[in-house]
N, C-alpha and C positions, 0 to 999 in steps of 0.2 A: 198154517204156516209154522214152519220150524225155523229159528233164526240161525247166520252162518257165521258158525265158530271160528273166531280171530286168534289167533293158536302164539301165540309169544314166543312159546316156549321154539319152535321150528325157526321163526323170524330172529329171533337173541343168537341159535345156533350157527346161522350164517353171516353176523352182524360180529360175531367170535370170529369164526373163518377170514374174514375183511380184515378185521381188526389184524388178528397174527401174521398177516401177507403184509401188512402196512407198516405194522411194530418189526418184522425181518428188515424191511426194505433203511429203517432208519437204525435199527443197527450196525447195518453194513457201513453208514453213512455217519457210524460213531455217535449215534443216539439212542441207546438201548431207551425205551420210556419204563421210569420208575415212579411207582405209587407204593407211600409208605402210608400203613394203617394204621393208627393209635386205639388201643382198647383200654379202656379204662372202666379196673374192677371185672365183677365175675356174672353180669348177669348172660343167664344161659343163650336166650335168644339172642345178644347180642355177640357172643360166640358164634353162634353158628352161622352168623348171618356173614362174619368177620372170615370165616371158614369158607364159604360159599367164595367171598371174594378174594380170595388169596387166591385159590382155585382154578376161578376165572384166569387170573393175570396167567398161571404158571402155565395153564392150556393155551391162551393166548401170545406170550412170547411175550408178555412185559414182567419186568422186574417187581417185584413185591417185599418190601420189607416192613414184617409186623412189629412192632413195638407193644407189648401188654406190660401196663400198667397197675400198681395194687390199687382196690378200693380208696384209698387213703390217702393218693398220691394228692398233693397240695396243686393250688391251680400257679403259683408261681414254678414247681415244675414242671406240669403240664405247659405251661405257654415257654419257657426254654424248652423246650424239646421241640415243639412246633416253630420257634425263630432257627433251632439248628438246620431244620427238614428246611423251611425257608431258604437258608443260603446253601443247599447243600446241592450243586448242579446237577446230581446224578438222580436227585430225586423232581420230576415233573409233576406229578398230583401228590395231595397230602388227603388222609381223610379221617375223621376223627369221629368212632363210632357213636350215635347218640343211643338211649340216654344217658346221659353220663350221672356219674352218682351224686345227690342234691346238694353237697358241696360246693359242687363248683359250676360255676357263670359259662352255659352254654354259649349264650350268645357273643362276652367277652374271650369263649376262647377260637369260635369261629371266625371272629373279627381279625386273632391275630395270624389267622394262617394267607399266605398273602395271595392277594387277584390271580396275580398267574398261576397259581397253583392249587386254587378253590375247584376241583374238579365235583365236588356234592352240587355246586352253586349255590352254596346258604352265604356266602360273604353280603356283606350291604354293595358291594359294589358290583357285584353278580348280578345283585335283584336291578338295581341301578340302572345296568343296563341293559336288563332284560325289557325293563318298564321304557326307555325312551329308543330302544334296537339298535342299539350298539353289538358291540361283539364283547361277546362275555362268555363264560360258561353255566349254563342252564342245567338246574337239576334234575338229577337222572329219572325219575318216574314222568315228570312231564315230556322231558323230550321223547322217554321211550314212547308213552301215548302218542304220541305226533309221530314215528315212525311207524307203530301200528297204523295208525289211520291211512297214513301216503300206500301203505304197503298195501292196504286193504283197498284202496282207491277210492277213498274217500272222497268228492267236492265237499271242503270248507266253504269255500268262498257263496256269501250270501246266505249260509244255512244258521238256524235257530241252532246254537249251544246252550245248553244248560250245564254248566258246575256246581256237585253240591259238595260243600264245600271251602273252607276259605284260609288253609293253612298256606304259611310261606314256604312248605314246602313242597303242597300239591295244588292246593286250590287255587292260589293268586298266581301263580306263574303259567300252570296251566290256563286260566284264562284268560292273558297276556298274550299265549303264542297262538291260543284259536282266534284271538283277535288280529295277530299278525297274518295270520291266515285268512282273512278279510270274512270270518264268522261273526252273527251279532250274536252279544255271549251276555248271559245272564249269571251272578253268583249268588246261589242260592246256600243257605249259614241257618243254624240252630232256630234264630228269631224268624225265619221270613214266614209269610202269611201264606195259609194255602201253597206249600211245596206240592202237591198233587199238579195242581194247577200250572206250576211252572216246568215239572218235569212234565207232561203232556203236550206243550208246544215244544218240544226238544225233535230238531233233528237228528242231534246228537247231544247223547246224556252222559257227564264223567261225575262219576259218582266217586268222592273219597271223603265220607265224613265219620267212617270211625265206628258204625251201630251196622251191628248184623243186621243184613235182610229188609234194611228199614224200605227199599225201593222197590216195590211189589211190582209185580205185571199190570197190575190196573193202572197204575201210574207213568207209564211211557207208552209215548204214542208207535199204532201200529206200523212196522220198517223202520225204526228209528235203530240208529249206531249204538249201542250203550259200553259203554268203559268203565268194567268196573274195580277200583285201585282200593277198594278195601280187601283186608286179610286179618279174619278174626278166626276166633277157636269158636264153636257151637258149645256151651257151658252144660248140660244137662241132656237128659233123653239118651234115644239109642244110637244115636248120632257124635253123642258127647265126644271131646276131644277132637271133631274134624276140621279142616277150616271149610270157611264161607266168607264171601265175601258182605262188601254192603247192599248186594243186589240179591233178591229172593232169585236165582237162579233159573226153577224147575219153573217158575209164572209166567218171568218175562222173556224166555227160551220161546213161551208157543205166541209173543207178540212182535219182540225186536227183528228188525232185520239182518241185526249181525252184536255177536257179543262176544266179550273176552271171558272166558273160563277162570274160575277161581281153586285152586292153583292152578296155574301153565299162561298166564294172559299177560299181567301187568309185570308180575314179580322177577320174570328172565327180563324183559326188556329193559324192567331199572338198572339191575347187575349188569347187562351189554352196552347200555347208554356210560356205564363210570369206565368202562373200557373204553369207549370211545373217547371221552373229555379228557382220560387222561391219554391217550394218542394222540387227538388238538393238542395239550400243553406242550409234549415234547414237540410236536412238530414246530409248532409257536416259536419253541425254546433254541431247535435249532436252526430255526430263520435269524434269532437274533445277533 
């Protein structure tokens, strides 16, 4: 059995296409949707990643205005800058690339970018109501997962999840919304006992804990879904410099029943999910 590739990267291109007929339709309607970007300092990959998403908006017809930041910038400028974007109507999503330089209070400066305009969904009042299903904005790697899965046709409903995993950015929200999805979900994290054993009752395994390759093919059971939201570099060998995911690839290829390729799976879908959230905010914005 060869498992069947969940291809992101196709699914994020038509989810752009949506997006830009949607983003025209509220222009016309005197809502162009703007998302301003805040970079703060020079680290590379968070360039590029910042690049990727300006990108996005200008193919998809939303408004992008970047803001970079020096290394140095003090976090009392940084959160003026982010109260300006706050009152500023033109702009509907704010997003503040992490990591930000050790400085400055990640957490104090997500806090100050406000509800309606948290399109990452790191706010406390995001997670808030993600946890009791309210209407909030959800961050972009989870939900992208969740339209992989629908797209793929997935049945949540009554299936064994496993997440391993348990950041507030992937791990706990994603387990939240396979729960809303009436999945019984297990979070599996650094300490749990026997992770073999728990990824093997997985009808569906989302894997994002950060360690190349740690998810072998002996470790998921045969047909199962696997999602995998890691993106690392291969440090050594003839391979040096590639990325891979958190899932040994070439293993659990001749086990799963369906998997996301590392690159092309999770990583367009996140970048199409901040398009989306920030098309909710204006549209939000111009219901009010």
């Amino acid at each position: 059995m060869t498992a069947r590739l969940l291809d992101g990267a196709a699914l994020a291109q038509r989810i752009r296409a949506e997006v830009a007929e949607r983003a025209a339709q509220l222009a016309r309607q005197g809502t162009p949707p703007g998302l301003a970007v805040l970079l703060v300092g020079d680290d590379p990959a968070s360039a590029v990643y910042v690049k990727h998403k300006v990108k996005d908006c200008e193919e998809s017809g939303l408004r992008s205005v970047l803001q970079r930041l020096p290394a140095d910038t003090t976090e009392a400028d940084l959160l003026a800058r982010i109260r300006a974007l706050n009152a500023d109507p033109a702009i509907h999503g704010i997003l503040v690339q992490l990591p930000l330089p050790p400085h400055l209070d990640a957490q104090r400066v997500i806090e100050t970018i406000s509800p309606l305009k948290d399109v990452d969904g790191f706010h406390v009042a995001s997670a808030g109501a993600l946890m009791t299903g309210q209407r909030g904005f959800v961050p972009c790697t989870p939900l992208g997962v969740m339209r992989l899965l629908a797209h793929a046709g997935v049945d949540l409903a009554g299936a064994e999840a496993v997440v391993v995993g348990r950041s507030n950015i992937v791990g706990k929200p994603q387990a939240m919304l396979l729960l809303q999805a009436s999945a019984t979900v297990t979070i599996c994290h650094s300490r749990t006992r026997d992770l073999a054993a728990h990824c093997r009752r997985a009808d569906v395994l989302v894997v994002a804990a950060g360690r190349a390759r740690m998810i072998t093919g002996d470790m998921i059971k045969p047909g199962a879904v696997v999602i995998d939201v890691g993106m690392n570099r291969i440090p050594d060998g003839p391979q040096a410099g590639r990325l891979c995911g958190d899932v040994d690839f070439d293993s659990a290829l001749a086990v799963a029943g369906a998997i996301t390729p590392v690159p092309g799976g999770v990583g367009p879908m996140t970048r199409a999910m901040l398009l989306v959230n920030t098309l909710e905010a204006a549209t939000r914005a111009a219901a009010r």
